[in-house]
VOVEXKOL-890160 format. One record per atom (N, C-alpha, C): residue number from 0; chain; residue in three letters; z, x, y. Coordinates in nm, 4 decimals. Atoms other than C-alpha are relative to their C-alpha. Example, Ala and Ser with C-alpha at 12.3 -4.5 7.8 and 13.67 -1.06 7.14 Angstrom:
REM VOVEXKOL-890160
k = 0; c = A; r = ALA; pz = 0.0000; px = 0.0890; py = -0.1190;
k = 0; c = A; r = ALA; pz = 0.7800; px = 1.2300; py = -0.4500;
k = 0; c = A; r = ALA; pz = 0.0000; px = 0.0900; py = 0.1200;
k = 1; c = A; r = SER; pz = -0.0060; px = -0.0820; py = -0.1190;
k = 1; c = A; r = SER; pz = 0.7140; px = 1.3670; py = -0.1060;
k = 1; c = A; r = SER; pz = 0.0730; px = -0.0770; py = 0.1090;
//
This chain:
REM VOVEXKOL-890160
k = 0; c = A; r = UNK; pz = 0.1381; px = -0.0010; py = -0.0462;
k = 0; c = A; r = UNK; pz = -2.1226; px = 24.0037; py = -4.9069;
k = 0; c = A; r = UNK; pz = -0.0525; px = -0.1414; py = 0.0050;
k = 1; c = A; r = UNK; pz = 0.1261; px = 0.1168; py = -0.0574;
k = 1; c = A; r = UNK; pz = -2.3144; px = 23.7121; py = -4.7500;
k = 1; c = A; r = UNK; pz = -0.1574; px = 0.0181; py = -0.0344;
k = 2; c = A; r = UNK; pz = 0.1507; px = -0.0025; py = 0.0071;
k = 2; c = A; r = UNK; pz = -2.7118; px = 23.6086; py = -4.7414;
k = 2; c = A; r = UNK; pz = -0.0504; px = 0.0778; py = 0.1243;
k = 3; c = A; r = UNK; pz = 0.0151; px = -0.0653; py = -0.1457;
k = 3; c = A; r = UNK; pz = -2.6697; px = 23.7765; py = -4.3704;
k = 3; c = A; r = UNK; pz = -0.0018; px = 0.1577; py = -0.0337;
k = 4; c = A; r = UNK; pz = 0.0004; px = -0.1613; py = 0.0852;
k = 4; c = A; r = UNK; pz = -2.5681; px = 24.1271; py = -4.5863;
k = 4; c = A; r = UNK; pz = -0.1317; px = 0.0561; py = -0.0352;
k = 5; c = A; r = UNK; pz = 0.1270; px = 0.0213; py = 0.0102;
k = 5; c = A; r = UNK; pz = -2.8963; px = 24.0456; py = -4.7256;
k = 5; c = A; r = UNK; pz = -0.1071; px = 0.0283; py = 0.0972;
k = 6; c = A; r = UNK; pz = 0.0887; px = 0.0157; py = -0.1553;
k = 6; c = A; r = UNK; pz = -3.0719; px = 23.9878; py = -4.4412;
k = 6; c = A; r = UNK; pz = -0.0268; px = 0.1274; py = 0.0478;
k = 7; c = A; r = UNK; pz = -0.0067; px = -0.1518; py = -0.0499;
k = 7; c = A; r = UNK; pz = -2.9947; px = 24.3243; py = -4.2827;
k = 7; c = A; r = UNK; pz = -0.0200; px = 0.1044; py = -0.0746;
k = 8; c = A; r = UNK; pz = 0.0183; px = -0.0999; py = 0.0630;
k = 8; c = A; r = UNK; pz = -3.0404; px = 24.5046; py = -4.5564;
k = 8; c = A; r = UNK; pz = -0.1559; px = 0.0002; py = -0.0334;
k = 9; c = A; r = UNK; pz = 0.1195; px = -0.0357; py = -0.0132;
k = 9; c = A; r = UNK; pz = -3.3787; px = 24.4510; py = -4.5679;
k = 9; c = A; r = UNK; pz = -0.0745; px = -0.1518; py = -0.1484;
k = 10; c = A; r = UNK; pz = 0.0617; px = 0.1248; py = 0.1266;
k = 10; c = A; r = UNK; pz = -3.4270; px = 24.1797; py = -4.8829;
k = 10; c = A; r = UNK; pz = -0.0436; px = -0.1239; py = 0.0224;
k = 11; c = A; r = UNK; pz = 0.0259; px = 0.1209; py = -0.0444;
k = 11; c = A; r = UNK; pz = -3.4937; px = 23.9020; py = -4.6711;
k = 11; c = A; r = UNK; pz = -0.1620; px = -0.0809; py = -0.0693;
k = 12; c = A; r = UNK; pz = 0.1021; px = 0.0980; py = 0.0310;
k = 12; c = A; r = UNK; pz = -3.8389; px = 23.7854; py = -4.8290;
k = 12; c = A; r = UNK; pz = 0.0413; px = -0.0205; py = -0.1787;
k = 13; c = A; r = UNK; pz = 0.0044; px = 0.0069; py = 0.1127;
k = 13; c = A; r = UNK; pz = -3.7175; px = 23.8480; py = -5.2096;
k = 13; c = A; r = UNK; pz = 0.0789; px = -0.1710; py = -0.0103;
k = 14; c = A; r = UNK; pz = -0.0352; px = 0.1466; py = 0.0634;
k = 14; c = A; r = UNK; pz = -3.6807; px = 23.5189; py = -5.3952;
k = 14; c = A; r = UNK; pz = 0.1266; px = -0.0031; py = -0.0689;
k = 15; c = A; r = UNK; pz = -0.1250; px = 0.0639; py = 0.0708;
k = 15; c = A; r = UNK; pz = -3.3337; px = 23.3778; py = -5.5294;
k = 15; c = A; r = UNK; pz = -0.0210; px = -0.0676; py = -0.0738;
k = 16; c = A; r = UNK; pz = -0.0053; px = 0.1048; py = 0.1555;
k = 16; c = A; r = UNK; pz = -3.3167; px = 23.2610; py = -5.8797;
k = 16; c = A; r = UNK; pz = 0.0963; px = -0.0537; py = 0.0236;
k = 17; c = A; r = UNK; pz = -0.1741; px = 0.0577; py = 0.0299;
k = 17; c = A; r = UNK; pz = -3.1039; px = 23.0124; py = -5.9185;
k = 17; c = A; r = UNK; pz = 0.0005; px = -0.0682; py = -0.0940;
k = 18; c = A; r = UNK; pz = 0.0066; px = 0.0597; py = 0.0742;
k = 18; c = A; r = UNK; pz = -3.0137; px = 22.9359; py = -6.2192;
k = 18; c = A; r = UNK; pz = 0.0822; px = -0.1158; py = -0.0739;
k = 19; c = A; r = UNK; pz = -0.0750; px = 0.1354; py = 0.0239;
k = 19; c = A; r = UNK; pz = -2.8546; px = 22.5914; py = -6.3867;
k = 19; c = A; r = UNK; pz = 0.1653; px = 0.0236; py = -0.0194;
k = 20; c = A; r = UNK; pz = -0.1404; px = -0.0039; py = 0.0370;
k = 20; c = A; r = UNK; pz = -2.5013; px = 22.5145; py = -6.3880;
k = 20; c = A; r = UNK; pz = 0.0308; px = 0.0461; py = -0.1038;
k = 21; c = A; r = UNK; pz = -0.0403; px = 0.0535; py = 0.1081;
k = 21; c = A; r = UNK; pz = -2.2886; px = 22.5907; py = -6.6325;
k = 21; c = A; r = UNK; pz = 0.1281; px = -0.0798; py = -0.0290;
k = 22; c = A; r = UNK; pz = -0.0664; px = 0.1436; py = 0.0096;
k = 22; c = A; r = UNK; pz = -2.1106; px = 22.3156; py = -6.7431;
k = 22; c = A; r = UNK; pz = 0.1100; px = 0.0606; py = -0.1365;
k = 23; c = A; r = UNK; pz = -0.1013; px = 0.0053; py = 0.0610;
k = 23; c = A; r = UNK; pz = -1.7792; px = 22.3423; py = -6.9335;
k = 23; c = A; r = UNK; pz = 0.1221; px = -0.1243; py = 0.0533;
k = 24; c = A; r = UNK; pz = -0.0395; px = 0.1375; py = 0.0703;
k = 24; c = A; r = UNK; pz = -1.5952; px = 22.0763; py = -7.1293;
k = 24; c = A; r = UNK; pz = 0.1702; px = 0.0136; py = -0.0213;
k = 25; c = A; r = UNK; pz = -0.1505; px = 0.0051; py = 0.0650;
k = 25; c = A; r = UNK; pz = -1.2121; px = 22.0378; py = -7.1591;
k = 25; c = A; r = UNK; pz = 0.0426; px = -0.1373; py = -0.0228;
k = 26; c = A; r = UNK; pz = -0.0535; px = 0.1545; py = 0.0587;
k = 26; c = A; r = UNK; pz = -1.1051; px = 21.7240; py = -7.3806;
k = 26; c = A; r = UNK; pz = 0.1662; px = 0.0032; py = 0.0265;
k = 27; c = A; r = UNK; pz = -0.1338; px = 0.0684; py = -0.0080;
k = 27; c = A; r = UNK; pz = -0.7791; px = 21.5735; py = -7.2314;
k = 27; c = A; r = UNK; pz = 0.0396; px = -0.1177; py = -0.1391;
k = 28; c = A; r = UNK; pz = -0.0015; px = 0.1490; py = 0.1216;
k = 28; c = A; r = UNK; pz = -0.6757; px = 21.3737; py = -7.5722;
k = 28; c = A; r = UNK; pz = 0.1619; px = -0.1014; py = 0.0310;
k = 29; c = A; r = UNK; pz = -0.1049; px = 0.0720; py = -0.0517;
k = 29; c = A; r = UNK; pz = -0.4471; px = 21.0837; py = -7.4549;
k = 29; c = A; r = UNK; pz = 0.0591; px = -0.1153; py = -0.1517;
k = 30; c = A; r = UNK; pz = -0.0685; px = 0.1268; py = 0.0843;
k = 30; c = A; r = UNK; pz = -0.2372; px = 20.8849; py = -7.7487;
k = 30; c = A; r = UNK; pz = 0.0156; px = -0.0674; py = 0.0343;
k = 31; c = A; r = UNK; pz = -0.0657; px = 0.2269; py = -0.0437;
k = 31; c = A; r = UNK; pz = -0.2191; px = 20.4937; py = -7.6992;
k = 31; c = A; r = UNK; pz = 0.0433; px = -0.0240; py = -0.1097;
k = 32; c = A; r = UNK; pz = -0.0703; px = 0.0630; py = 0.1498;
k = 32; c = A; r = UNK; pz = 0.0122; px = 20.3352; py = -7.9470;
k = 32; c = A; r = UNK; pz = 0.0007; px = -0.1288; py = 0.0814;
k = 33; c = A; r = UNK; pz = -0.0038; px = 0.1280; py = -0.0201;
k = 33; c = A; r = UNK; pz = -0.0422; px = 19.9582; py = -7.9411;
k = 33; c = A; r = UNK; pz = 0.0479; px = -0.0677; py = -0.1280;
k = 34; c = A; r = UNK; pz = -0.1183; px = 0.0366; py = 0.0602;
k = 34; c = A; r = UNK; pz = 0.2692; px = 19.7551; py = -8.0914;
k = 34; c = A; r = UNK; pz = -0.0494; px = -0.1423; py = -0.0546;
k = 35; c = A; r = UNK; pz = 0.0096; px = 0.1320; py = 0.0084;
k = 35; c = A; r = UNK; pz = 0.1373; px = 19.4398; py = -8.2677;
k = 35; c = A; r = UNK; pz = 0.0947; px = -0.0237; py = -0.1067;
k = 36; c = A; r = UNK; pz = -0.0508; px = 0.0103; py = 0.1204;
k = 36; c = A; r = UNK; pz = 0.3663; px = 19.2619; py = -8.4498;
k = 36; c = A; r = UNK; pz = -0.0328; px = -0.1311; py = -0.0844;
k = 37; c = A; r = UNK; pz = 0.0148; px = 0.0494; py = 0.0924;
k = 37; c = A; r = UNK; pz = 0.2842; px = 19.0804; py = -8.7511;
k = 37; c = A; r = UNK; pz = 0.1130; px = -0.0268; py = -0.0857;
k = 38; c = A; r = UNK; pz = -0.1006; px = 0.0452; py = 0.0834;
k = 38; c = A; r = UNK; pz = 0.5268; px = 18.8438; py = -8.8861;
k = 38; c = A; r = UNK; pz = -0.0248; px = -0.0188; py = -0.1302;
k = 39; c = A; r = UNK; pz = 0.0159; px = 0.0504; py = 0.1594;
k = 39; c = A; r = UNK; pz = 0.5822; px = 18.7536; py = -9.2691;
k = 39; c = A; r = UNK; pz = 0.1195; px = -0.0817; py = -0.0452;
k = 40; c = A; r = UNK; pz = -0.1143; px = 0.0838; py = 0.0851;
k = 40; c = A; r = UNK; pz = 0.7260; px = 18.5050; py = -9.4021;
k = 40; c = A; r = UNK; pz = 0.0816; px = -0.0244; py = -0.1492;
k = 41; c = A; r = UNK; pz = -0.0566; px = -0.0654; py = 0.1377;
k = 41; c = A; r = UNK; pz = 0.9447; px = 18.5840; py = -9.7279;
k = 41; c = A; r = UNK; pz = 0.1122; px = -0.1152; py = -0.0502;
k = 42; c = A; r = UNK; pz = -0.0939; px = 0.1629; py = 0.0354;
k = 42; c = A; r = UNK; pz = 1.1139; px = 18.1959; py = -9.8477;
k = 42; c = A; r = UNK; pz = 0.0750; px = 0.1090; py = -0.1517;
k = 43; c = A; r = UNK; pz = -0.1038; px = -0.0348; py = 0.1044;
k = 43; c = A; r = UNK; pz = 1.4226; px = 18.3314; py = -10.0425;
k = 43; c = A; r = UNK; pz = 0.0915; px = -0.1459; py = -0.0375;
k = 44; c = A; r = UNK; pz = -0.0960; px = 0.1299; py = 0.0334;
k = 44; c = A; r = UNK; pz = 1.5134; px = 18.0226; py = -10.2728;
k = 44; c = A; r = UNK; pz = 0.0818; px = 0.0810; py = -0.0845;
k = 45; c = A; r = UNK; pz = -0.0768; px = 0.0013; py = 0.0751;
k = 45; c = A; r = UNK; pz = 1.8176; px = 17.9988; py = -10.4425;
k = 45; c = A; r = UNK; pz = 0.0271; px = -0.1015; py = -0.0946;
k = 46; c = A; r = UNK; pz = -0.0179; px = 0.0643; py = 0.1259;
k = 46; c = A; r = UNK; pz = 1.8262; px = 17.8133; py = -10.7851;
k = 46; c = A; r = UNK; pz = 0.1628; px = -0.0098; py = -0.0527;
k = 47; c = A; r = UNK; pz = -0.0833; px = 0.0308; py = 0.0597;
k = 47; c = A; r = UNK; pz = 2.1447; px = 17.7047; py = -10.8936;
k = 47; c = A; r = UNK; pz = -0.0202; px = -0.0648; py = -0.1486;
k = 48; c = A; r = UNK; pz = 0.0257; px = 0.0614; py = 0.1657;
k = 48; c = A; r = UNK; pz = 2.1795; px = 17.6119; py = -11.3082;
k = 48; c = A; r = UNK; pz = 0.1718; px = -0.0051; py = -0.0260;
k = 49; c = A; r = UNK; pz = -0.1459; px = 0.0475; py = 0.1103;
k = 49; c = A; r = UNK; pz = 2.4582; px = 17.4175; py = -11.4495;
k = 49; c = A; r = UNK; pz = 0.0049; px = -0.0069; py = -0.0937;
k = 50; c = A; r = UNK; pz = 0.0065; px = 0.0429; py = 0.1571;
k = 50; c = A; r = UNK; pz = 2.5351; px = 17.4733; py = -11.7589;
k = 50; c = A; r = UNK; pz = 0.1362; px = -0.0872; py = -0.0694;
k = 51; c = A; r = UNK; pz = -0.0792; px = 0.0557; py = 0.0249;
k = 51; c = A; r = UNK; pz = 2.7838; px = 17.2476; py = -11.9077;
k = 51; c = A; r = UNK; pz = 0.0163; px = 0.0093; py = -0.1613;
k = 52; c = A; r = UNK; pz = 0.0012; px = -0.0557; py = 0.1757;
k = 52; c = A; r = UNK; pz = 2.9628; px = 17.3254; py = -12.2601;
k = 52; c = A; r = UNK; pz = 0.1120; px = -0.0922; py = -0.0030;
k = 53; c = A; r = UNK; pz = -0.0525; px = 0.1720; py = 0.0764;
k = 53; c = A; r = UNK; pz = 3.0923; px = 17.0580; py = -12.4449;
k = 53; c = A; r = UNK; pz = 0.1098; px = 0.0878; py = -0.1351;
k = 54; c = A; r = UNK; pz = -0.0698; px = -0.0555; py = 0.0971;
k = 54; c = A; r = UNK; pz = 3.4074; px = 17.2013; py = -12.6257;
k = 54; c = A; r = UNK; pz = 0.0812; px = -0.0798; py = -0.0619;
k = 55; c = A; r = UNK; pz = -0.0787; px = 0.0728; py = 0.0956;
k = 55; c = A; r = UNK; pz = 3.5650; px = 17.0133; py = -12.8952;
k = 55; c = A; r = UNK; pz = 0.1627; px = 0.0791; py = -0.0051;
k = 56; c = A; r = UNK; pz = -0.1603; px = -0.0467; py = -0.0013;
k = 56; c = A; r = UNK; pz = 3.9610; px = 17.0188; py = -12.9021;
k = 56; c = A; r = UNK; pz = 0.0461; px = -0.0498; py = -0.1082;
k = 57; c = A; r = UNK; pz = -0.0392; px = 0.0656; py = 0.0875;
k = 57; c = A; r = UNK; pz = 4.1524; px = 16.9647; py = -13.1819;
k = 57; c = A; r = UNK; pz = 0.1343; px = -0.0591; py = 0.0292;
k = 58; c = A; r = UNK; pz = -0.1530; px = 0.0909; py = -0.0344;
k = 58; c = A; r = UNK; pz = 4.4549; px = 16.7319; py = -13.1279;
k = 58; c = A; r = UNK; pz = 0.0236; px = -0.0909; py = -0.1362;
k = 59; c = A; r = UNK; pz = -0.0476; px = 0.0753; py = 0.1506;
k = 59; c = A; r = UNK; pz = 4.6511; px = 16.6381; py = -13.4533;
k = 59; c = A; r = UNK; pz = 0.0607; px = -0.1076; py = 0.0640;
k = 60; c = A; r = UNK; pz = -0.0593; px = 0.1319; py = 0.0281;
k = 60; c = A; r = UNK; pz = 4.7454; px = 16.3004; py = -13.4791;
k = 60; c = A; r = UNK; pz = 0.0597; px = -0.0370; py = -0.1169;
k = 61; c = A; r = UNK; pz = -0.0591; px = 0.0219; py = 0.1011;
k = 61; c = A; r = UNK; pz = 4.9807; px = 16.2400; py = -13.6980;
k = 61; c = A; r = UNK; pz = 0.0318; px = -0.1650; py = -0.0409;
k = 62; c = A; r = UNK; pz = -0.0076; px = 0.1140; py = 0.0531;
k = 62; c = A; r = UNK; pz = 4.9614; px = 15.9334; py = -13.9082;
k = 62; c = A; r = UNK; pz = 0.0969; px = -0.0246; py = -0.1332;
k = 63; c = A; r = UNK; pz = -0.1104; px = 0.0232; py = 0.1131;
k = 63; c = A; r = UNK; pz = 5.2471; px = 15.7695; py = -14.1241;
k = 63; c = A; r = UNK; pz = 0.0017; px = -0.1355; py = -0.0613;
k = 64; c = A; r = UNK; pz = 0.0221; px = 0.1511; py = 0.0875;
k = 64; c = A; r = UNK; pz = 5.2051; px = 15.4938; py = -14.3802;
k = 64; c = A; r = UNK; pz = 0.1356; px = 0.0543; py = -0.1017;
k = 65; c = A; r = UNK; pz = -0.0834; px = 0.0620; py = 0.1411;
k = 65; c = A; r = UNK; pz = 5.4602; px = 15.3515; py = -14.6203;
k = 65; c = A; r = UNK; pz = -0.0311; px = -0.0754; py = -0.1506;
k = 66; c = A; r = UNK; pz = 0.0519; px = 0.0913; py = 0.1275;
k = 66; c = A; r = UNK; pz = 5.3967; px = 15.2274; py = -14.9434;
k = 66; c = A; r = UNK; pz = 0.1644; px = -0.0382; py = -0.0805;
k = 67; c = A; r = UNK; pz = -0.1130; px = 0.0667; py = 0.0768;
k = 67; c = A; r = UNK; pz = 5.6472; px = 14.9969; py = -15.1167;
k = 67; c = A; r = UNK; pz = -0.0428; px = -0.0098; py = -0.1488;
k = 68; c = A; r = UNK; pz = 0.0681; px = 0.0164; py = 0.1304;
k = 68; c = A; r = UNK; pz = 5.6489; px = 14.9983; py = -15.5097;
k = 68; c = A; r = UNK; pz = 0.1327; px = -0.1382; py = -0.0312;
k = 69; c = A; r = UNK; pz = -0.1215; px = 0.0617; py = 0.0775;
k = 69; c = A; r = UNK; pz = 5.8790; px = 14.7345; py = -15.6627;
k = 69; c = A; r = UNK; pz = -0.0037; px = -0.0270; py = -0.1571;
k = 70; c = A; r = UNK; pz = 0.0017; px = 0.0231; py = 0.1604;
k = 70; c = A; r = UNK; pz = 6.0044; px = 14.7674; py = -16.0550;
k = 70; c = A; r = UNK; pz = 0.1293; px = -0.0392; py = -0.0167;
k = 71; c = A; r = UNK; pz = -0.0918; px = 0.0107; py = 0.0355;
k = 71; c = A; r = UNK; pz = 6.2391; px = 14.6150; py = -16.2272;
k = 71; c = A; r = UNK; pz = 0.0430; px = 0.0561; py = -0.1242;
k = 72; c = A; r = UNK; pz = -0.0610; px = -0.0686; py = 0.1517;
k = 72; c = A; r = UNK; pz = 6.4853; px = 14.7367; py = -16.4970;
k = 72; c = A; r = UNK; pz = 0.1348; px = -0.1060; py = -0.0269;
k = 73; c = A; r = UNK; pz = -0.1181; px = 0.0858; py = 0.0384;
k = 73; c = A; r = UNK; pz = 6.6881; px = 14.5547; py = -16.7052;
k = 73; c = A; r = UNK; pz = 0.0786; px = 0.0505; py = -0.1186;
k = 74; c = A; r = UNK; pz = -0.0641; px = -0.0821; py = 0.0869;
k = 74; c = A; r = UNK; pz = 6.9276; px = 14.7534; py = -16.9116;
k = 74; c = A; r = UNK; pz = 0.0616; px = -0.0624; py = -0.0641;
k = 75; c = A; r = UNK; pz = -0.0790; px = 0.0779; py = 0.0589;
k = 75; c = A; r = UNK; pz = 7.0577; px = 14.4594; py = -17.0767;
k = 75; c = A; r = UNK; pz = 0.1230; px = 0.0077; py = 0.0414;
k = 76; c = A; r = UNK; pz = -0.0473; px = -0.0387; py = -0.1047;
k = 76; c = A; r = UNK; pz = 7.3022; px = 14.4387; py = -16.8328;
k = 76; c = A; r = UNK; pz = 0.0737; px = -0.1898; py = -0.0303;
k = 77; c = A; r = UNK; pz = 0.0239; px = 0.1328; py = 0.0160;
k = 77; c = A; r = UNK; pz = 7.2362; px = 14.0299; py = -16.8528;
k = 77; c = A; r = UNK; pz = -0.0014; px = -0.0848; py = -0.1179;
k = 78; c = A; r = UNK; pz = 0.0254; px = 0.1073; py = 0.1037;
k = 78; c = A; r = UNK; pz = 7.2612; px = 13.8049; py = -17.1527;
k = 78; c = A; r = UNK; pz = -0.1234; px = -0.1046; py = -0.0093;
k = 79; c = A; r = UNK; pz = 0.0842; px = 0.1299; py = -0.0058;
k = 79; c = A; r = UNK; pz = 6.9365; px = 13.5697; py = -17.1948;
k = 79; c = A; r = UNK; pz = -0.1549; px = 0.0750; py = 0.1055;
k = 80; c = A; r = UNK; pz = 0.1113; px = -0.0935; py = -0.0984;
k = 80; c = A; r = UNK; pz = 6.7241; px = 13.8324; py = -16.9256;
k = 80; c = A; r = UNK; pz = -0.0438; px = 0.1554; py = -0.0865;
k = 81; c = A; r = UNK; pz = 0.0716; px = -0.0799; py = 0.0656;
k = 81; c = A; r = UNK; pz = 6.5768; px = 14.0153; py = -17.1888;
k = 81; c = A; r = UNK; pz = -0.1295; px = 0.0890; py = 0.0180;
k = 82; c = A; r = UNK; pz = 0.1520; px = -0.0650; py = -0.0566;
k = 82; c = A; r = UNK; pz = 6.2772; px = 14.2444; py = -17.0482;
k = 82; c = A; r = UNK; pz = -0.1071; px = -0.1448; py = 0.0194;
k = 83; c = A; r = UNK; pz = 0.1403; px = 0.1159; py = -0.0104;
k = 83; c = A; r = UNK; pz = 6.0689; px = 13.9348; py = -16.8967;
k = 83; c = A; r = UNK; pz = -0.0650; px = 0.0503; py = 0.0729;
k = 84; c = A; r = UNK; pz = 0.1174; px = -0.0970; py = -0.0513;
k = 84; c = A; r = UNK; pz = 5.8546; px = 14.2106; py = -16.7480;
k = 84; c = A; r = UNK; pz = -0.1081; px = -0.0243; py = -0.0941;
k = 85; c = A; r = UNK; pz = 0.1088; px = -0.0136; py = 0.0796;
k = 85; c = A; r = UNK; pz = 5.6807; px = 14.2001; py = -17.0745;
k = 85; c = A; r = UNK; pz = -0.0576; px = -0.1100; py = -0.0198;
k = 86; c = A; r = UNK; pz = 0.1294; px = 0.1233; py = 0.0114;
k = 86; c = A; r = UNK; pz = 5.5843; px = 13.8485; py = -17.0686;
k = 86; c = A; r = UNK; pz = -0.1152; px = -0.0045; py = 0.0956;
k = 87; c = A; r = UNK; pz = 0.0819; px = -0.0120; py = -0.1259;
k = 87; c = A; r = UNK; pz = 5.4115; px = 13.8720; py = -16.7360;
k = 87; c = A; r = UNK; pz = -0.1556; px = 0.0625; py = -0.0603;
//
């Protein structure tokens, strides 16, 4: 049916409401991923430590001394060489 349906049928002076849109909403939701990159700087030192150990060795050295004694004996042996140890 048309306003011409109308027409012929006889309604031609009645008034047409017209009333407001209605308005409907559909949210398209769009993800943006934005990639920043943020460097860091992370200084990996390495410390080296010397330790130095001081080890004593034992190394024998062998040392050899002489000692000389000199005694005399006189077993009367001699005529006239009577113990002259004891005059001394």
């Amino acid at each position: 049916m048309n306003n011409q349906g109308f027409i012929n049928q006889g309604f031609v002076n009645q008034e047409v409401q017209q009333l407001p849109p209605i308005v409907t909403r559909q949210t398209n939701v769009v993800h943006r991923y934005i990639v920043v990159e943020q460097p860091h700087i992370c200084e990996m030192e390495t410390k080296v430590i010397n330790h130095f150990i001081k080890r004593h060795k034992y190394i024998p050295r062998p040392l050899c001394c002489e000692e000389n004694t000199y005694c005399e004996e006189n077993l009367g042996c001699c005529p006239g060489m009577a113990n002259n140890n004891e005059d001394m």
